[in-house]
C-alpha positions in Angstrom: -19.8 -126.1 30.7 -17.6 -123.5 29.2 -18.3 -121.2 32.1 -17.5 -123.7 34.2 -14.0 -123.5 32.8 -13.3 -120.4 33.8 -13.9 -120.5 37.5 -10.7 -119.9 38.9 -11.8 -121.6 42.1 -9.7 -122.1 45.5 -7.3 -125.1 46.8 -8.3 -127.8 48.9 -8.2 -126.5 52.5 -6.5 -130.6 53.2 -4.2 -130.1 50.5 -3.4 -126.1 51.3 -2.0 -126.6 54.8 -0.6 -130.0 54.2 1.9 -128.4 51.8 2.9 -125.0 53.7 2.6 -127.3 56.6 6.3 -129.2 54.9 7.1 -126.6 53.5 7.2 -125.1 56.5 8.4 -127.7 58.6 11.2 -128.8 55.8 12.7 -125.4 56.2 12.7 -125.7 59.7 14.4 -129.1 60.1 16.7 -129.1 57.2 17.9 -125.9 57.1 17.3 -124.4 60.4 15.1 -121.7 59.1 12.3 -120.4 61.3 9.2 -118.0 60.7 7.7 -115.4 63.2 3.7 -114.2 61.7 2.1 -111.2 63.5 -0.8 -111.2 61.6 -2.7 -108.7 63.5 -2.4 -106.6 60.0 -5.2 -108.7 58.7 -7.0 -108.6 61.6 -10.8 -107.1 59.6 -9.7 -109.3 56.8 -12.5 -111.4 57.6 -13.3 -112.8 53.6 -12.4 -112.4 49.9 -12.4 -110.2 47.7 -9.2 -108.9 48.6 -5.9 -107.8 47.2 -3.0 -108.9 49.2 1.2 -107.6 48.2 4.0 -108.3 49.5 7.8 -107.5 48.6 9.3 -110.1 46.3 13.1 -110.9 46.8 13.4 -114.4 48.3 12.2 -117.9 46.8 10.6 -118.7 50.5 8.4 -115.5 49.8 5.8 -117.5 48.9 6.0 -119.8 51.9 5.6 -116.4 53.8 3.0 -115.0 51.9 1.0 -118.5 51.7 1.3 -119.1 55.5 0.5 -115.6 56.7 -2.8 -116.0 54.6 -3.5 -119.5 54.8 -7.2 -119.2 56.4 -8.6 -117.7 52.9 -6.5 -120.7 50.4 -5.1 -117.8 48.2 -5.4 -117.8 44.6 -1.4 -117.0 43.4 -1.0 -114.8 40.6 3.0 -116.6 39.4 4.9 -116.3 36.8 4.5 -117.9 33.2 7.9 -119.7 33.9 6.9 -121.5 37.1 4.2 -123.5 34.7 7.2 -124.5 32.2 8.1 -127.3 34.5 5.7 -130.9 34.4 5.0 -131.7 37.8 5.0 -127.8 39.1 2.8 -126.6 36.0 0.4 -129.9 37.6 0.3 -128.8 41.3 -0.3 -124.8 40.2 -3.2 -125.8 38.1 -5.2 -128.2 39.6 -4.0 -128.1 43.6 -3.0 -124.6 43.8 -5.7 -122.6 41.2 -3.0 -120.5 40.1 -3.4 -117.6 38.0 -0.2 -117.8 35.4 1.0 -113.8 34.3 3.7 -113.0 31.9 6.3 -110.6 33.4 6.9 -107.2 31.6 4.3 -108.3 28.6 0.9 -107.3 28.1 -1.4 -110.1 28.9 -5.1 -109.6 29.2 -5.4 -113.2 30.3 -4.5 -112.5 34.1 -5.8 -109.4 34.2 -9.6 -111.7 33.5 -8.2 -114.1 35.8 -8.0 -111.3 39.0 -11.1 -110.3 37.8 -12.6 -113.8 38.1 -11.1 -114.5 41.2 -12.5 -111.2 42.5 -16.1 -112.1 41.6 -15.4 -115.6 43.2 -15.0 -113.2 46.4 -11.0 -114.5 46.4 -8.3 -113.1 48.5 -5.5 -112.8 45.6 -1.5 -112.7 45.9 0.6 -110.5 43.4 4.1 -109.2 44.0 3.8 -106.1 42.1 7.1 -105.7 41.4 7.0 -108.4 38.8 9.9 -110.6 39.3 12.6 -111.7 42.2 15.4 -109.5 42.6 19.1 -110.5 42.9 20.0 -109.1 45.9 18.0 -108.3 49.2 16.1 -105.0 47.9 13.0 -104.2 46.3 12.6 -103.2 42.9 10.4 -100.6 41.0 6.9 -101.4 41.1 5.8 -102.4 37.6 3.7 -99.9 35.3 -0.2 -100.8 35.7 0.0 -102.2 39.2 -1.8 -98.6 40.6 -4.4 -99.2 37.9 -4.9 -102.4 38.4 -5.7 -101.4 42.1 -8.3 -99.0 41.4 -10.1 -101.2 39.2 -10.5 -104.0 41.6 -11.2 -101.3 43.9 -11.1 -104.1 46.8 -9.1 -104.0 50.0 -5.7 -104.1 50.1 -2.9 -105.7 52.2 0.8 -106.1 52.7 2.7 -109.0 54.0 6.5 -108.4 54.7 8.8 -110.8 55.8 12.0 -109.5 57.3 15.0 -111.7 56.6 13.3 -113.7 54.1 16.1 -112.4 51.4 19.0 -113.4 53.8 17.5 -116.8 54.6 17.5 -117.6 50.6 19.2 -115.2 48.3 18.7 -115.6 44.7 22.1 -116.1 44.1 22.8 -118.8 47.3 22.0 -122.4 46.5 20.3 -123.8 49.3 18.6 -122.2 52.2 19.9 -120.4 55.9 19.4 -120.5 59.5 18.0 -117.6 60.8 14.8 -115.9 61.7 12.4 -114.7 59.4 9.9 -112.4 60.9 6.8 -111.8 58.9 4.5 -108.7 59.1 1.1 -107.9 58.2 -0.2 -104.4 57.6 -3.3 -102.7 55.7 -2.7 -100.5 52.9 -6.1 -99.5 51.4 -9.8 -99.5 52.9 -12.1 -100.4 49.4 -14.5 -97.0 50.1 -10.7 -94.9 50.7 -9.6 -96.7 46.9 -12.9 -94.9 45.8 -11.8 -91.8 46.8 -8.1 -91.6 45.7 -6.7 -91.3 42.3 -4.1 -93.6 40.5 -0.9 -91.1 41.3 -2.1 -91.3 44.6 -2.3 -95.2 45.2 0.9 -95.3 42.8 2.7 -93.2 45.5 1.8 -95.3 48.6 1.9 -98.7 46.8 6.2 -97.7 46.0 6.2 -96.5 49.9 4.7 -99.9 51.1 6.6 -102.1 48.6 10.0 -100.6 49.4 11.8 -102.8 51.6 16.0 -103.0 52.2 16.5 -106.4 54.3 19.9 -105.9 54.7 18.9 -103.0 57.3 15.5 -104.4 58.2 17.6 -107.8 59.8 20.3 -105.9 60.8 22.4 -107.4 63.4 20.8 -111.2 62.8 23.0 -114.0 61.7 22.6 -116.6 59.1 25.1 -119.0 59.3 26.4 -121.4 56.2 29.0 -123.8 55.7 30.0 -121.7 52.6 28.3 -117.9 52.9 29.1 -116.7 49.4 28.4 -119.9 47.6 26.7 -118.4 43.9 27.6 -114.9 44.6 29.8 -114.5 41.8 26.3 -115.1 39.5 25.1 -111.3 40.7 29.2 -109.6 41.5 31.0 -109.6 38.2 33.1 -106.2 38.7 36.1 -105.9 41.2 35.4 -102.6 43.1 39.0 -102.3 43.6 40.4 -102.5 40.3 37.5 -102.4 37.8 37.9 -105.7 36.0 35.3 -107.5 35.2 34.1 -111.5 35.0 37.4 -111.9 37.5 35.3 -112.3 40.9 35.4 -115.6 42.6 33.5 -116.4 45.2 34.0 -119.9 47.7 34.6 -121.2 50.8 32.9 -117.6 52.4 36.0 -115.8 50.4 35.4 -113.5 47.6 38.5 -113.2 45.0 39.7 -110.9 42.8 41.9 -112.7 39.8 43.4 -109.4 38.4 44.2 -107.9 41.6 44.2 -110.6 44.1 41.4 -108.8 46.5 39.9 -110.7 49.1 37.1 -110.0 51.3 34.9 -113.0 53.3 31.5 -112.7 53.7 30.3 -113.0 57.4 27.1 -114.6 58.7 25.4 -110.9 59.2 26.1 -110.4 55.5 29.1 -107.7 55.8 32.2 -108.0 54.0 35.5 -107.6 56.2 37.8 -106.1 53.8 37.4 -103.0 50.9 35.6 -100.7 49.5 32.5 -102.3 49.6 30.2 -103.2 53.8 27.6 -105.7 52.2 26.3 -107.6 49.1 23.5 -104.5 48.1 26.3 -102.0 48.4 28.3 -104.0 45.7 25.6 -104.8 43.5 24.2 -101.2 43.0 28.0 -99.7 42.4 28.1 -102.6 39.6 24.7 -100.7 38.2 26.0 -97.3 38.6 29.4 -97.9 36.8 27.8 -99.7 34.0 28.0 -97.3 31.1 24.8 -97.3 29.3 26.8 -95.8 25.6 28.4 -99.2 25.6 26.4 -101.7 23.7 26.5 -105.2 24.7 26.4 -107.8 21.7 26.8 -111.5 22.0 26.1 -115.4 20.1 23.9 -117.0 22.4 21.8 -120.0 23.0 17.8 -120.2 23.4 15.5 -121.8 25.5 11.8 -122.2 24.8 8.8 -123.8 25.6 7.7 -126.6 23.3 4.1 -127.8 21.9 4.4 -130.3 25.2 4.4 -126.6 27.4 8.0 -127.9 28.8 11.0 -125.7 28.8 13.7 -126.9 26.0 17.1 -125.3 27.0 18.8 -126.0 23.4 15.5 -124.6 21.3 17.5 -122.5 19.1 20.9 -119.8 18.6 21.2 -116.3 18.1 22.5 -113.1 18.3 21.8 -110.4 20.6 22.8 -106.4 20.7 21.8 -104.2 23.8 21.9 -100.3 23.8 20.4 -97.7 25.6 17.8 -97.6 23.1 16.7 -101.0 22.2 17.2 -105.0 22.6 17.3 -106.6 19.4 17.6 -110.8 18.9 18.0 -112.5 15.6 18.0 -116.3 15.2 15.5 -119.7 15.0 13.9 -121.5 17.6 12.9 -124.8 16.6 13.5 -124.3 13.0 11.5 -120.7 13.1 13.4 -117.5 12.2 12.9 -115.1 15.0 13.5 -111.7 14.5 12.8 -109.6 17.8 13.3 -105.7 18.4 11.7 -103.8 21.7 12.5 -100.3 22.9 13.9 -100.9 26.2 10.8 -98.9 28.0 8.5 -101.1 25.9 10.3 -104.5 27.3 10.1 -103.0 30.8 12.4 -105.6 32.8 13.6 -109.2 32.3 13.5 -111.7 34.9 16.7 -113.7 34.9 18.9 -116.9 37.1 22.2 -115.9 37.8 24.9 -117.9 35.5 22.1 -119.2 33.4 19.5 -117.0 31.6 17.3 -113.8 31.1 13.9 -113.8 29.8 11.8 -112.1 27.1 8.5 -113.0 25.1 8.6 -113.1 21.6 5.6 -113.2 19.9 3.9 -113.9 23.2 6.1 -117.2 23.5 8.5 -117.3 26.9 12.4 -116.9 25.3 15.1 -117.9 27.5 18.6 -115.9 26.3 21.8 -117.7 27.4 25.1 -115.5 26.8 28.3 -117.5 26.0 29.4 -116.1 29.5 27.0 -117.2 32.2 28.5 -114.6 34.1 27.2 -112.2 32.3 24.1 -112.8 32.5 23.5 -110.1 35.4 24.8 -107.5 33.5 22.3 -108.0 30.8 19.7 -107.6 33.2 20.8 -105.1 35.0 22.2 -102.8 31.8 18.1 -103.3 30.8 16.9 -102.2 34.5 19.1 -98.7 34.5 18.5 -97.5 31.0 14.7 -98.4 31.7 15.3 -96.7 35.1 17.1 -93.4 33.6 14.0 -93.2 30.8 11.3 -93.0 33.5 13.2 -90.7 35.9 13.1 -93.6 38.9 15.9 -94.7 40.9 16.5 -98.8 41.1 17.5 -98.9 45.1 
């Protein structure tokens, strides 16, 4: 019986393509999003086990990924965070056979779950790169993903999906119009994994990940009633006078309080005024002006997730100091002193939601961090992503 416990298993073919199926067709009706699969990349993908990537920078990427593959019922390797929430944590586990992973943390856990669903002869998602990014461009792959290639030593596959970042940007609330056009390609044969060593699979996996969808749905519109609605979550510095936490952003205008700049935001995702021709442009100045000999310190609130495995926004308090160096977090959560201190090339990344939060694990136990100034959040993140960047000698874009 205790084996039996650990068989990952597969979803309900019923219940599988009933839900992509509204997924699907709620995007389609509601929002006026529509998907284009050329699956002819999977065409000798005839059964499991197999490895299956794909680009993460849009919440619908798993509508894309799930649809393109939906003849082999998937088993989803998803975040730890996704399984915070009652009814979601529900569905992932017993509908969707979901392999939970902690982002940037060492967890042996998901690495037996791959290796389970494997020897169940699976086909298995993972978006190597670890978490969503805030605009529409890849990021880094994360440390171990080459590894963990070669030891499945199983075929491997990509699925793409062009526009999928412009349809539903992290930092938009609500979804598009527009086309989404998803792609399917092959990236390893199982007998050429054999034969190739981990720099080697390291190098093509970064080449097959990479993916810039401002230029890949270049020229395509995606029309909203508001087009920058959110965006001052990820753009916190004013390109034309440097001051930060003054960026508005409503009614498809983005303002400037210091200086009075104004640019709108068009449907293609260019701005019409300044400095700055589209929302990855502006984010990645933000990250190369941030001065890494600046340490960031603040009070802040915590999140955490109780003995009921929910996610309790007012857990605990704390303080927090960021340098090039090191993340350090003193406070309680739930009564508990917590005293946390990582090298930032240790802590890796942390997944975050604009105006909201950024994530660590303390003690293996999810952490949500919640600056007095929700707009800050992104520079947290990103001041992390650089000085991790600079360390390993990788560029972020």
């Amino acid at each position: 019986m205790a084996e039996a416990k650990k068989k990952i298993g597969r979803p309900s073919r019923l219940v599988y393509s009933l839900a992509f199926l509204l997924l699907r067709g709620y995007l389609r009706i509601f929002a006026g999003t529509r998907f284009k699969f050329d699956r002819s990349g999977l065409a000798d993908l005839k059964e499991g086990p197999a490895l299956v990537i794909s680009p993460h920078i849009s919440g619908i990427d798993h509508i894309s990924v799930g649809v393109a593959c939906k003849k082999y019922r998937p088993t989803f390797v998803l975040s730890e965070h996704l399984f915070s929430k009652p009814l979601l944590r529900f569905i992932l586990t017993n509908f969707a056979h979901a392999i939970p992973k902690r982002m940037f943390c060492a967890d042996a856990g998901t690495v037996m779950g791959i290796m389970r669903a494997k020897k169940e002869g699976n086909v298995i998602i993972l978006f190597p790169e670890g978490r969503m990014n805030a605009v529409a461009h890849t990021l880094p792959i994360t440390p171990g993903t080459a590894e963990l290639v070669k030891r499945l030593g199983i075929p491997v596959y990509c699925v793409t999906a062009d526009g999928a970042a412009l349809a539903d940007p992290k930092w938009y609330k609500g979804f598009r119009k527009g086309l989404v056009d998803v792609k399917t390609s092959k990236v390893f044969g199982a007998e050429e994994i054999a034969s190739l060593s981990v720099e080697e699979i390291s190098k093509r996996l970064d080449k097959v990940i990479f993916h810039d969808d401002e230029k890949a749905a270049a020229g395509r519109r995606f029309p909203a009633r508001d087009t920058v609605k959110g965006l001052d979550g990820i753009l916190y510095k004013c390109p034309e006078c440097g001051g930060e936490y003054t960026i508005s952003a409503k009614n498809c205008v983005v303002r400037c309080s210091a200086c009075g700049f104004e640019t709108r935001l068009t449907d293609d995702y260019r701005f019409t005024e300044g400095k700055m021709k589209s929302v990855n442009e502006w984010f990645y100045w933000q990250i190369d002006m941030l001065d890494l000999d600046e340490a960031m310190e603040d009070d802040i609130k915590i999140g955490a997730v109780g003995r009921d495995s929910n996610m309790d926004m007012s857990a605990g308090e704390g303080h927090i100091r960021l340098d090039r160096q090191r993340l350090t977090l003193t406070g309680q959560v739930f009564g508990e002193g917590v005293e946390y201190s990582s090298e930032l090339t240790a802590l890796g990344g942390t997944p975050y939601t604009p105006k909201r939060e950024f994530d660590i694990y303390w003690q293996k136990r999810l952490l949500y961090l919640q600056p007095s100034n929700p707009y800050s959040v992104v520079k947290w993140a990103t001041f992390i992503d650089k000085a991790v960047a600079e360390a390993r000698g990788i560029r972020l874009y």
